[in-house]
ZADO-541501 format. One record per residue (C-alpha): x, y, z; residue number from 1. Coordinates in Angstrom, 3 decimals, padded with zeros to 6 digits. Example, Ala and Ser with C-alpha at 12.3 -4.5 7.8 and 13.67 -1.06 7.14 Angstrom:
% residues 2
NODE;X;Y;Z;i
NODE;012.300;-004.500;007.800;1
NODE;013.670;-001.060;007.140;2
% end
This chain:
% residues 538
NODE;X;Y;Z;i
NODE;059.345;008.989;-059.269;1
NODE;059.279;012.501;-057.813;2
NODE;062.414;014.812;-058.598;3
NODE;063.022;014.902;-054.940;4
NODE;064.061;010.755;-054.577;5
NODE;066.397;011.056;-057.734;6
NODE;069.942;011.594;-057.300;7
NODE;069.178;012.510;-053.509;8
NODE;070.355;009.518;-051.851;9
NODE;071.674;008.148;-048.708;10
NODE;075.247;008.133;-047.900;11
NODE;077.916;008.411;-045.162;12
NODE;077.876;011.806;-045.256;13
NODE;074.376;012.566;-044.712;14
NODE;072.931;009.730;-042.953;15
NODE;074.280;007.985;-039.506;16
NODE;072.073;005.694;-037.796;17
NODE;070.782;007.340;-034.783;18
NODE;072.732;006.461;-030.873;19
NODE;073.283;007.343;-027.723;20
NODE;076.530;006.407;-027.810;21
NODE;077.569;009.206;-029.367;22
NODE;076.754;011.455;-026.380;23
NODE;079.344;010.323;-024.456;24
NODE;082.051;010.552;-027.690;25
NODE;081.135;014.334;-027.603;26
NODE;080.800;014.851;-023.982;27
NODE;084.990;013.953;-023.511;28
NODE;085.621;015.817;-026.584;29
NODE;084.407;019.016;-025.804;30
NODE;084.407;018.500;-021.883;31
NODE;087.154;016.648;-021.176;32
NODE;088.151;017.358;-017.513;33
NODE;084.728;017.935;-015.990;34
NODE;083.344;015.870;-013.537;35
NODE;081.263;013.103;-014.729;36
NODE;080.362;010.252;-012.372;37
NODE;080.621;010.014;-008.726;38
NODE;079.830;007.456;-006.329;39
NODE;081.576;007.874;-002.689;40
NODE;085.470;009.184;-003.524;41
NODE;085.173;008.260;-006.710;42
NODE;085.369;010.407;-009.177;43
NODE;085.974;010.287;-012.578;44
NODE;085.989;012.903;-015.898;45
NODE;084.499;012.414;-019.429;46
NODE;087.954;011.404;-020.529;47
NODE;088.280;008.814;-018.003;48
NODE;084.527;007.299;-018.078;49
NODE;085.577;007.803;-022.262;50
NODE;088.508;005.578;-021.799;51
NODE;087.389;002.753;-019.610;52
NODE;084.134;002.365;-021.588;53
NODE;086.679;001.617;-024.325;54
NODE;088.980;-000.512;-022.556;55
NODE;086.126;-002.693;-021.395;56
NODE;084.630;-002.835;-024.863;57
NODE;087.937;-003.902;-026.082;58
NODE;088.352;-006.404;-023.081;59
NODE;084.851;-007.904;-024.170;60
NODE;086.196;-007.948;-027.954;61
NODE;088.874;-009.889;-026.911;62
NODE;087.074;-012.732;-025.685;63
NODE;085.426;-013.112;-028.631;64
NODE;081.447;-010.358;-027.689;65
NODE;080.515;-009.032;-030.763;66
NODE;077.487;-008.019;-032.714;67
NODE;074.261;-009.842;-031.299;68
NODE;076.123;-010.946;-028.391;69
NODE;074.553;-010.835;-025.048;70
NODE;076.653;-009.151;-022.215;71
NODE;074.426;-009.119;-018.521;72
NODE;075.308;-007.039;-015.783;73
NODE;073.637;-007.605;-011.841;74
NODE;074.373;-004.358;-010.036;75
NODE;073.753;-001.994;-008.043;76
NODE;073.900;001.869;-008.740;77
NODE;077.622;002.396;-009.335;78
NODE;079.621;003.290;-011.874;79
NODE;080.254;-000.186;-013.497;80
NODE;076.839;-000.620;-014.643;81
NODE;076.668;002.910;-016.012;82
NODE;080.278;002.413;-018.090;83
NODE;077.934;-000.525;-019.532;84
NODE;075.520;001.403;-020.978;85
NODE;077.981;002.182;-023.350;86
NODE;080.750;-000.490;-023.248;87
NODE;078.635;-003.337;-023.917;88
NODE;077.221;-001.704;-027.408;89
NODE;080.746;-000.490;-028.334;90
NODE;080.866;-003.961;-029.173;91
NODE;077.762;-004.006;-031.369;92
NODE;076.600;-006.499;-028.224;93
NODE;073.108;-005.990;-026.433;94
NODE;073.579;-004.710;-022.983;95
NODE;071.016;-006.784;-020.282;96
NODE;070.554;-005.881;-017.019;97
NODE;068.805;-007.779;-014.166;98
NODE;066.841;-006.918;-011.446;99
NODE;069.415;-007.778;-008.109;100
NODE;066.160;-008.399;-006.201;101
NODE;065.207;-011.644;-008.029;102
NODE;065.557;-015.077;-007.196;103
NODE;068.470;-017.786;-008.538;104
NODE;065.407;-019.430;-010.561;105
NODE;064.245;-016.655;-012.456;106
NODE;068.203;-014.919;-013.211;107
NODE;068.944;-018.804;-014.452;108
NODE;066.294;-018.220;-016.701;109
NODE;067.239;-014.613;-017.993;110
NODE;070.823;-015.851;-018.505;111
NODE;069.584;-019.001;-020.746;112
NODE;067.010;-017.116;-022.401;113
NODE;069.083;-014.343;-023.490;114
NODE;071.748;-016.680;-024.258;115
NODE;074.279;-014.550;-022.391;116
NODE;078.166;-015.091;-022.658;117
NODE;079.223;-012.592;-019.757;118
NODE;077.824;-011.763;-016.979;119
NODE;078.925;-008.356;-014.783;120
NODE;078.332;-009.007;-011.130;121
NODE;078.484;-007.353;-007.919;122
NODE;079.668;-009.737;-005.171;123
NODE;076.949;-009.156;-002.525;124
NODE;074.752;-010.730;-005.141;125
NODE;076.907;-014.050;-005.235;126
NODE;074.343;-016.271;-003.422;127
NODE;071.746;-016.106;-005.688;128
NODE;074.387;-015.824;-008.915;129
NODE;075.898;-019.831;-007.745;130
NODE;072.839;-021.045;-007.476;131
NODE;071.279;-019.567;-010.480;132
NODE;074.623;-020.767;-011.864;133
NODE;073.944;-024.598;-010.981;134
NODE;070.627;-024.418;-012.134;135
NODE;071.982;-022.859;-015.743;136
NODE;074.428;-025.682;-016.168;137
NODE;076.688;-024.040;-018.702;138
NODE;079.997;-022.159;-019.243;139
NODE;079.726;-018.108;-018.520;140
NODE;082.413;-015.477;-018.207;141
NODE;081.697;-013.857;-014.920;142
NODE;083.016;-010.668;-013.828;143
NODE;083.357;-009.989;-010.294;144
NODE;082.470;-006.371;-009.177;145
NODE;084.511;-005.240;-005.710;146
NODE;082.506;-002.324;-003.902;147
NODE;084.735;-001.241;-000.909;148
NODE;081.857;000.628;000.138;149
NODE;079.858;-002.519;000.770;150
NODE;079.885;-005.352;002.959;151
NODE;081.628;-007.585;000.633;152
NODE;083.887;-009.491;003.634;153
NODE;081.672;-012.821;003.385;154
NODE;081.289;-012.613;-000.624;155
NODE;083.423;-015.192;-002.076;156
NODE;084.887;-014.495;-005.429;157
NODE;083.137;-016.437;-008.552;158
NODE;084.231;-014.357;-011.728;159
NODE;087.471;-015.057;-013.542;160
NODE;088.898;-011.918;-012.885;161
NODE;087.407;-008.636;-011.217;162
NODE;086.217;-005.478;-013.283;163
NODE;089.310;-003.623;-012.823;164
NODE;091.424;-006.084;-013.858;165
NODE;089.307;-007.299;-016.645;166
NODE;088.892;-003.347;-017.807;167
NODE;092.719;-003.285;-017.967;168
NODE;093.208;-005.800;-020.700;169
NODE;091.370;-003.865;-022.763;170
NODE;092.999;-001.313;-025.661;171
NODE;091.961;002.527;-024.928;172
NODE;092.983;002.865;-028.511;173
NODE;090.143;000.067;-029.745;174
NODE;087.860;000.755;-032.208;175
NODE;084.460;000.916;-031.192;176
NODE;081.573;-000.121;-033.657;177
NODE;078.935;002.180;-034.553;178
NODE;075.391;000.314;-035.093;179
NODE;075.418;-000.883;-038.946;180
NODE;071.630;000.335;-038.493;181
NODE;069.599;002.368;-035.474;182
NODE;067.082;-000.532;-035.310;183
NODE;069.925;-002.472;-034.313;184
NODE;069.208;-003.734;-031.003;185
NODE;071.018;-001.967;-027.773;186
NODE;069.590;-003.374;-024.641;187
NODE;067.137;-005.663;-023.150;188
NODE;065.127;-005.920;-020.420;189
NODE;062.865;-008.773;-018.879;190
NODE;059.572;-007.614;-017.593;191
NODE;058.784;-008.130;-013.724;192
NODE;056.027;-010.773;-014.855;193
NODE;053.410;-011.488;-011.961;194
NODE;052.651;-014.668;-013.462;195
NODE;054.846;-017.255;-015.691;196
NODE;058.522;-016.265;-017.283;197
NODE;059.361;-013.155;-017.511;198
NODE;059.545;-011.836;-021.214;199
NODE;062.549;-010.198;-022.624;200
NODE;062.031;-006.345;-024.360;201
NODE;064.701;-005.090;-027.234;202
NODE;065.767;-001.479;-027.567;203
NODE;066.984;-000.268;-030.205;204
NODE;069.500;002.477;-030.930;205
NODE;066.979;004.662;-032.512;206
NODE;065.037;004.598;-029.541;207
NODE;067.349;005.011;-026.846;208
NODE;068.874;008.373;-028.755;209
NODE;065.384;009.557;-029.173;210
NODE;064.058;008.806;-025.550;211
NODE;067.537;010.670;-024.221;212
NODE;066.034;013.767;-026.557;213
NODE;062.443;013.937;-025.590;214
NODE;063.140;013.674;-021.846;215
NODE;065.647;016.432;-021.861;216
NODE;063.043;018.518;-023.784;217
NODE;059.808;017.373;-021.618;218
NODE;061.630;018.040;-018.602;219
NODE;063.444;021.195;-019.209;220
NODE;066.565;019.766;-018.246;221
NODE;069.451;021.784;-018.257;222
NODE;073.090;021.393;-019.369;223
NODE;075.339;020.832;-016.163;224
NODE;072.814;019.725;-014.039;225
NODE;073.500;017.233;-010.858;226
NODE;072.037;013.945;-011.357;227
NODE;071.213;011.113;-008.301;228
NODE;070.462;008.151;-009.656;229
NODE;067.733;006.747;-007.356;230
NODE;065.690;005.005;-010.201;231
NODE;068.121;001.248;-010.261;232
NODE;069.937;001.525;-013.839;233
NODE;068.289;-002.738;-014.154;234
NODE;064.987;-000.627;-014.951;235
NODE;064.157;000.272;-018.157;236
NODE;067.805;001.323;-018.005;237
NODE;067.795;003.902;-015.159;238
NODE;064.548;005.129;-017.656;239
NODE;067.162;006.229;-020.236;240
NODE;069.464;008.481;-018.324;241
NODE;072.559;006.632;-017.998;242
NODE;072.335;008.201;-022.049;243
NODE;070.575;011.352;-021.118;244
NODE;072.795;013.088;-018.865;245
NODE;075.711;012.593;-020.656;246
NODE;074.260;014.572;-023.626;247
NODE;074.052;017.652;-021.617;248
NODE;077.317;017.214;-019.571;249
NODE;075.079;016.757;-016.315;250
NODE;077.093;014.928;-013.384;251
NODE;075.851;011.782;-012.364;252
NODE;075.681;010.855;-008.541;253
NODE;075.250;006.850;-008.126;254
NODE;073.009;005.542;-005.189;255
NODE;073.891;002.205;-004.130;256
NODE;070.857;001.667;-002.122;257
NODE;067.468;003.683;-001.265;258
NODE;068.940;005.133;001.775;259
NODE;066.694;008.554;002.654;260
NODE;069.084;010.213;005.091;261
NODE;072.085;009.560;002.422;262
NODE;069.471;011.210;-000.577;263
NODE;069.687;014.223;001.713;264
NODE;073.350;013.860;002.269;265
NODE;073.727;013.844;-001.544;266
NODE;071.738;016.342;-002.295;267
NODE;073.449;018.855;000.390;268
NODE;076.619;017.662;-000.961;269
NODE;076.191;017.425;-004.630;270
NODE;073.887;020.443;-005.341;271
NODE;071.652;017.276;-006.477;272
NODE;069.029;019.147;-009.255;273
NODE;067.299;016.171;-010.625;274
NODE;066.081;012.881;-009.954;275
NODE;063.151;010.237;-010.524;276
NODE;062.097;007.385;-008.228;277
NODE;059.142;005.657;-008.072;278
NODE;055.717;006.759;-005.452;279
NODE;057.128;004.922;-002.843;280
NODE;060.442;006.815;-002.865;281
NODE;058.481;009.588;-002.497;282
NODE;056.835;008.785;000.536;283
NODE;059.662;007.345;001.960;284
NODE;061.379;010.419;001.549;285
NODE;058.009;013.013;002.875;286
NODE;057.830;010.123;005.801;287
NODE;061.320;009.681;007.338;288
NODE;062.286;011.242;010.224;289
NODE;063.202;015.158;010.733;290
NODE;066.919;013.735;011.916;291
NODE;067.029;012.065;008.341;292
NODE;065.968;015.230;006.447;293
NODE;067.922;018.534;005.197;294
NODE;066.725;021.745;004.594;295
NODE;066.633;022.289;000.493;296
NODE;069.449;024.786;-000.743;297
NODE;068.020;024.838;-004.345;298
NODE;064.713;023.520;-005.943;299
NODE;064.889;020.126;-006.691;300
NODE;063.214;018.612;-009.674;301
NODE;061.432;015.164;-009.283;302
NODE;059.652;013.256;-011.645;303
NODE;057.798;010.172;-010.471;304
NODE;056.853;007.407;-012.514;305
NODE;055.775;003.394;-011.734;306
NODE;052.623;003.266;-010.225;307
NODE;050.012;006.020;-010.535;308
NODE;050.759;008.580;-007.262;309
NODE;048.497;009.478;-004.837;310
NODE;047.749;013.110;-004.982;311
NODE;048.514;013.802;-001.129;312
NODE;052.297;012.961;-002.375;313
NODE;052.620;016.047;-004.704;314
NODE;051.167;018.473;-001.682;315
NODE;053.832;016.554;001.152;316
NODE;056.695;016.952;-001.628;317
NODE;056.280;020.675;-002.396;318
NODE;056.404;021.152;001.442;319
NODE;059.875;019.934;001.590;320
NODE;060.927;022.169;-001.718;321
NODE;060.648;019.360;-004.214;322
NODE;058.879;020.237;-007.434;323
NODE;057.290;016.495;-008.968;324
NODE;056.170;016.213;-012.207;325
NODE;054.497;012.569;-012.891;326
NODE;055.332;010.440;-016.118;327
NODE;053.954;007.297;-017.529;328
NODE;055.483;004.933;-019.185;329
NODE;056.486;001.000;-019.072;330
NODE;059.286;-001.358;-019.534;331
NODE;058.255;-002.051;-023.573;332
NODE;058.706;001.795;-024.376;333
NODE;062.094;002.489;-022.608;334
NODE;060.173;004.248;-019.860;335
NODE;058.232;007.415;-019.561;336
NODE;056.430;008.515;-022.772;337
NODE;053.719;010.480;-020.878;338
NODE;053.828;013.625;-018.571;339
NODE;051.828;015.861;-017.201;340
NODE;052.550;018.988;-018.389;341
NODE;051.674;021.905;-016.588;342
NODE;048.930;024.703;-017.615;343
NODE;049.653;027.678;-016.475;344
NODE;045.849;028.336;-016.363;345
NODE;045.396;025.608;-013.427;346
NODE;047.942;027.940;-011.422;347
NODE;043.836;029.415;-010.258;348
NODE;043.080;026.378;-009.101;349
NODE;043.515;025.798;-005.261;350
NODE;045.966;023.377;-004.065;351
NODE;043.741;020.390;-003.662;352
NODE;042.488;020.444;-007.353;353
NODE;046.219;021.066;-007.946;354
NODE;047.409;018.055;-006.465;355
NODE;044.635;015.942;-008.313;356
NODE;045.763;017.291;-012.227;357
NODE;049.214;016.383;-011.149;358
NODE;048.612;012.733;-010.668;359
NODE;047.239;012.516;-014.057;360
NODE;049.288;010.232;-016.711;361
NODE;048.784;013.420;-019.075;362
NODE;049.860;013.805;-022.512;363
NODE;052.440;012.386;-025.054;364
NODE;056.619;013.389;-024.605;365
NODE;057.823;015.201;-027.507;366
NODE;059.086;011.998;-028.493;367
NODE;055.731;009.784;-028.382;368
NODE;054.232;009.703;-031.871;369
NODE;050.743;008.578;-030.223;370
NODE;048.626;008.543;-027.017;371
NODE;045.334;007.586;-026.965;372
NODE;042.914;005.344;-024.676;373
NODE;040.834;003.522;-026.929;374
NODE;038.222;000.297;-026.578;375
NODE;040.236;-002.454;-027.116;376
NODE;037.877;-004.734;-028.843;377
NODE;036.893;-002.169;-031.085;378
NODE;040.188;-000.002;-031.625;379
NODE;038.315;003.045;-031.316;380
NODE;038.960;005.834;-028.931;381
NODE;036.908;006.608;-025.932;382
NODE;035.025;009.910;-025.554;383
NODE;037.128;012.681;-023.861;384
NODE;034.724;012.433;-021.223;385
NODE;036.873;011.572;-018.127;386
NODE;034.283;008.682;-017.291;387
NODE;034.324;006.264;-019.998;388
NODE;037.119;003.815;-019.615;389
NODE;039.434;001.964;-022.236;390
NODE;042.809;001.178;-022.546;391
NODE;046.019;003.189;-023.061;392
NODE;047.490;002.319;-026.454;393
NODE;050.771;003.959;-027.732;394
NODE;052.672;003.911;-031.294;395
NODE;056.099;005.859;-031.772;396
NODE;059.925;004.878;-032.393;397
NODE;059.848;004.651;-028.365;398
NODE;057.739;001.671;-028.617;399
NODE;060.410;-001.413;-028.127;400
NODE;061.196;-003.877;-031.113;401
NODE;059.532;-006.563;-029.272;402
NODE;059.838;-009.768;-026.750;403
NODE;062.771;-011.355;-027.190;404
NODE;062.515;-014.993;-029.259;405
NODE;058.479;-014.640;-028.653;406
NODE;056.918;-013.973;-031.898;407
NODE;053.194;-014.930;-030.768;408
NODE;053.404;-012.181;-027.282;409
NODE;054.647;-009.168;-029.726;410
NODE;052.497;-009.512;-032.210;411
NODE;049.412;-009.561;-029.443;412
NODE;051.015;-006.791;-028.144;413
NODE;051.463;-004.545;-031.174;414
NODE;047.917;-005.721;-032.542;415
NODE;046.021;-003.126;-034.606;416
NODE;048.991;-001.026;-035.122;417
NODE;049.054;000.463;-031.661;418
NODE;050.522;-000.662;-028.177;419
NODE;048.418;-002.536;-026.429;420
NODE;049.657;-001.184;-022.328;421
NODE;047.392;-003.417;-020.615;422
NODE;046.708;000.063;-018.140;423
NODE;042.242;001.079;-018.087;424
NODE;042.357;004.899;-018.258;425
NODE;039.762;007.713;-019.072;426
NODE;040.595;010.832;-021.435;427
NODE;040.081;014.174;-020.128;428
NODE;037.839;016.512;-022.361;429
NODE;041.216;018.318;-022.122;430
NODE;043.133;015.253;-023.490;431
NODE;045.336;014.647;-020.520;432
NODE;045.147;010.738;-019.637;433
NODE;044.229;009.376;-015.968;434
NODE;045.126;005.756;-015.267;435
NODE;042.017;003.972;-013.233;436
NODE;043.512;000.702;-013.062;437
NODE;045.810;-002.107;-014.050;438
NODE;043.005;-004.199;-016.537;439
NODE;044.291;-007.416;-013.868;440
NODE;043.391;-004.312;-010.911;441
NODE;040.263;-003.515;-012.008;442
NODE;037.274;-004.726;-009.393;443
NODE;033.940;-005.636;-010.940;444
NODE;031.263;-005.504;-007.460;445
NODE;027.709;-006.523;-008.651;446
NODE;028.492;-005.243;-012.497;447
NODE;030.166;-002.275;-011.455;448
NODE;033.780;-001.253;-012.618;449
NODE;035.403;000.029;-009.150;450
NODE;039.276;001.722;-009.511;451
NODE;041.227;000.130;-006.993;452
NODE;043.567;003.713;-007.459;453
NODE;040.491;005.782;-006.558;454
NODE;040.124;003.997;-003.310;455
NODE;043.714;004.083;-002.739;456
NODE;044.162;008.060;-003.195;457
NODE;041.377;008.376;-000.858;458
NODE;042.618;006.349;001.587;459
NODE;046.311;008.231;001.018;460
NODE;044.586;011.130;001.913;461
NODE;044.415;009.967;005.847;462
NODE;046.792;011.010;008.053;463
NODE;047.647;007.564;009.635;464
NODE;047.973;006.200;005.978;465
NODE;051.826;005.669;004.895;466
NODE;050.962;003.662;001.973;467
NODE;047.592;001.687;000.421;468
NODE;046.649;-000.960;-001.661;469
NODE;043.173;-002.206;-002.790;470
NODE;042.705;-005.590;-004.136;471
NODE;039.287;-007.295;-005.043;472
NODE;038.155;-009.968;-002.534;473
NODE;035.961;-012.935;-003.365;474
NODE;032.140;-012.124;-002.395;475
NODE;029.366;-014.509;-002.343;476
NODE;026.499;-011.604;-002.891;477
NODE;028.767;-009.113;-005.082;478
NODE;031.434;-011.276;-007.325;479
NODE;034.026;-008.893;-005.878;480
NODE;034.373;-006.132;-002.874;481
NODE;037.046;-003.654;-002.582;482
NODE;039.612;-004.357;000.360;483
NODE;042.355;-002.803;001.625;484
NODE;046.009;-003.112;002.827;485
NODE;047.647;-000.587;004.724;486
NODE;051.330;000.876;006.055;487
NODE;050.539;003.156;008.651;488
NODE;052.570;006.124;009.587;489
NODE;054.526;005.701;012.264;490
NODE;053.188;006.648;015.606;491
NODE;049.806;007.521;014.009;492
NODE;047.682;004.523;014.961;493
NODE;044.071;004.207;013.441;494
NODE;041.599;001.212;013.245;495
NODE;040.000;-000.428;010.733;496
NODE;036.307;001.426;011.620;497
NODE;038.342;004.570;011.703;498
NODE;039.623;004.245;007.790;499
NODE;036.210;002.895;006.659;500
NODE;034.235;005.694;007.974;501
NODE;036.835;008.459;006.214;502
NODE;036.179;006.558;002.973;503
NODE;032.344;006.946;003.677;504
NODE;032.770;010.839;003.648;505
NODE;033.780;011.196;-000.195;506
NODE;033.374;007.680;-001.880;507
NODE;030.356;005.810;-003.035;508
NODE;029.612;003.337;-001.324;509
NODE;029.928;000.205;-003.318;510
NODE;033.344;001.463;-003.640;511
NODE;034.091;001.878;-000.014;512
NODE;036.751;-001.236;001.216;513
NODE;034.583;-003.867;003.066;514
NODE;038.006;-004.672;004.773;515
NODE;041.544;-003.366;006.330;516
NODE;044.391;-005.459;006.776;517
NODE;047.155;-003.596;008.751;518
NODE;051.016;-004.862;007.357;519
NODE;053.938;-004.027;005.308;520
NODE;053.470;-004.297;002.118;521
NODE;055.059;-006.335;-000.438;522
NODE;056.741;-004.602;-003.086;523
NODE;059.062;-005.342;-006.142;524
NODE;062.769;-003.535;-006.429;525
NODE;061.300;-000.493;-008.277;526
NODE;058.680;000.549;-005.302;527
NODE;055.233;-001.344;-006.959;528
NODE;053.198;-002.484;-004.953;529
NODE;052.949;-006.305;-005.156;530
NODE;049.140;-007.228;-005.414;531
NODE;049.239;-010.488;-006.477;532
NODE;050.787;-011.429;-003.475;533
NODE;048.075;-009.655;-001.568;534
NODE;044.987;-011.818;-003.783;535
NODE;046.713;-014.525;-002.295;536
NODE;045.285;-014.102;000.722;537
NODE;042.125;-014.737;-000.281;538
% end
């Protein structure tokens, strides 16, 4: 035994498991009376978000939540489900939040799988909650959330008592727990599975602290900076800020819903700095209106993560004073552990070519202990040749414990020591990462690997095009043939010949769509595109 593991060991003094909850501890100790959340006219401080957090931890303790417990919130952007994010672990309890957009079925499900005891939710959401409720068949503490700033007027009550009430049972003197250990487990969140249940991913405290680290580092962020939470705080926990901002006494703005003329408002109002939202977002925002848009007072940074952008996005963003940096990440490793970080020697480059390196995956977050696309069968990476195609693996405290109660789906996951993402990417000989497809996206035409993303920035590129989506349609001759479905922009009609005869000009043409559907397409809460309900179709 080396000198340096005698006498040199742990203890309370110079080891404390690793959380975010500490953020907010320091945050109302050393900024007490600043401004901390907002959402409409209400406004509260450090010391106020401080004290309700541990009111409503207390509350919880009362009724018996406690280490392992499972506490599930259904919510919109406000500042309930943000007071969560730290309430619910206070407790030592596991914080689970659910998508509002999903049927009674599949929240029954989430509630019995997870084996929740309370659930947190927001009375416009009450349909779906009593049925999901009669289909669950047990006893559950609700908690009714009362928005005055939505239509609430035909939303019966079903909790036992409202938040506010509830929150002021609670002790603002109780004692909140610390994690015994940082692997403890702080959250979890069920996958938007295309196919079958969904499956349930653990955070851990380690993981959350260090994701709130690296993305303040990757992205520059500053202290004080105005925060709009656009990105719901169900996903991958807002991506981690809820825990973020708070560390660097940034203000966060809540969003209810996607509204673009009130992201404007908000932005005018709030000197808004930062925000993330998903492709769509994006386009919804460089698409609306001129009556729905503001001119920018400040630069406002953007990063963009969820389904791999369209380069035309980054060009259309700029134009309105946005600056968008893309990240890459999924549900399993708390969000974004990729970015594409800037070069200052691609500042040459003219602003097509530009546009193209942004929309890159890129390279590892200071907190991602490993990137790397490799052959899946083999476990060996791919050359950095920007043609050959594998998949993205990833290793790092950021990658989640696992699937909740599903021994058999983590251990496929985490086979060979690495990630396994599911997403087919190449490696640039300059290492930065570019997703081709989804390995369920991919289309194989007559042997040939064809990215349905390709065909989709291309078609992006028109300006009629809103938004695309390539599938793979049966083909007797070719297995497969690209087609296409397509939002146009408003006002901007264009046929089906029209489209097919742009993609002639720059792809090849076994990759060219054989077929244009014109509708609106389907798409889950966080802006994806919902392809498996386009294959239907065929």
């Amino acid at each position: 035994m080396s000198h340096y593991d005698t006498n040199l060991d742990k203890n309370s003094a110079n080891f404390v498991p690793l959380t975010p909850l500490t953020f907010l501890k320091r945050a109302q100790e050393i900024y007490p009376n600043y401004e901390a959340v907002i959402y409409e006219d209400r406004k509260y401080s450090w010391s106020e978000v401080y004290k309700r957090t541990v009111k409503f931890a207390s509350a919880l303790n009362k009724i018996g939540i406690g280490k392992g417990d499972t506490v599930s919130f259904l919510a919109f952007n406000t500042p309930e489900i943000f007071e969560g994010h730290y309430s619910v672990p206070m407790t030592g309890a596991v914080l689970n939040t659910i998508n509002i957009r999903l049927d009674a079925k599949t929240i029954a499900y989430i509630l019995n799988h997870s084996e929740a005891k309370v659930l947190v939710v927001d009375r416009q959401l009450h349909l779906e909650v009593k049925k999901a409720l009669n289909i669950l068949k047990r006893k559950i503490f609700i908690i009714d959330i009362n928005d005055k700033y939505a239509d609430q007027s035909k939303c019966e009550k079903i909790g036992e008592m409202d938040y506010e009430s509830f929150l002021n049972t609670g002790d603002e003197n109780y004692h909140w727990k610390m994690p015994d250990d940082e692997w403890q487990a702080i959250s979890l969140s069920y996958t938007s599975g295309t196919t079958g249940n969904p499956k349930g991913v653990v955070y851990h405290h380690r993981g959350s602290y260090l994701m709130s680290t690296g993305s303040a580092v990757a992205w520059n962020m500053p202290n004080r900076l105005n925060f709009l939470t656009i990105v719901p705080m169900f996903h991958c926990n807002g991506w981690g800020y809820p825990w973020t901002v708070p560390m660097l006494n940034g203000r966060t703005i809540c969003l209810r819903n996607i509204d673009i003329k009130k992201i404007f408002e908000l932005i005018e109002k709030h000197d808004v700095t930062h925000f993330g939202g998903a492709p769509i977002v994006l386009n919804m925002i460089t698409g609306a209106p001129d009556s729905d848009k503001k001119r920018l007072k400040n630069k406002v940074y953007v990063l963009t993560a969820g389904a791999p952008p369209p380069s035309i996005i980054f060009k259309k963003m700029n134009e309105l004073g946005f600056e968008v940096m893309h990240v890459y990440g999924l549900t399993e490793t708390y969000g974004h552990v990729t970015q594409c970080a800037w070069n200052d020697a691609w500042n040459e480059f003219d602003e097509e070519k530009q546009n193209e390196i942004k929309a890159r995956q890129g390279v590892r977050y200071p907190n991602t202990e490993g990137i790397t696309v490799m052959n899946p069968e083999t476990m060996t990476a791919v050359p950095k040749d920007g043609k050959t195609i594998g998949e993205i693996m990833i290793k790092g405290n950021i990658v989640m414990k696992g699937y909740f109660k599903d021994k058999e789906a983590t251990n496929k996951a985490m086979d060979g020591g690495w990630f396994h993402s599911g997403d087919l990417a190449v490696t640039h000989p300059d290492g930065y990462v570019k997703i081709q497809d989804r390995s369920k996206d991919i289309i194989i035409s007559g042997g040939e690997n064809i990215s349905s993303i390709e065909i989709e920035n291309t078609l992006a590129k028109h300006p009629s095009v809103s938004i695309a989506a390539v599938v793979a349609k049966p083909d007797e001759k070719w297995g497969e043939v690209p087609c296409a479905f397509i939002e146009m922009v408003k006002d901007k009609p264009v046929t089906e010949k029209e489209l097919i005869s742009f993609c002639k000009e720059t792809l090849a043409g076994f990759k060219v769509p054989k077929k244009v559907f014109f509708c609106e397409l389907p798409k889950t809460s966080t802006g994806k595109i919902q392809k498996f309900e386009l294959r239907k179709k065929f």
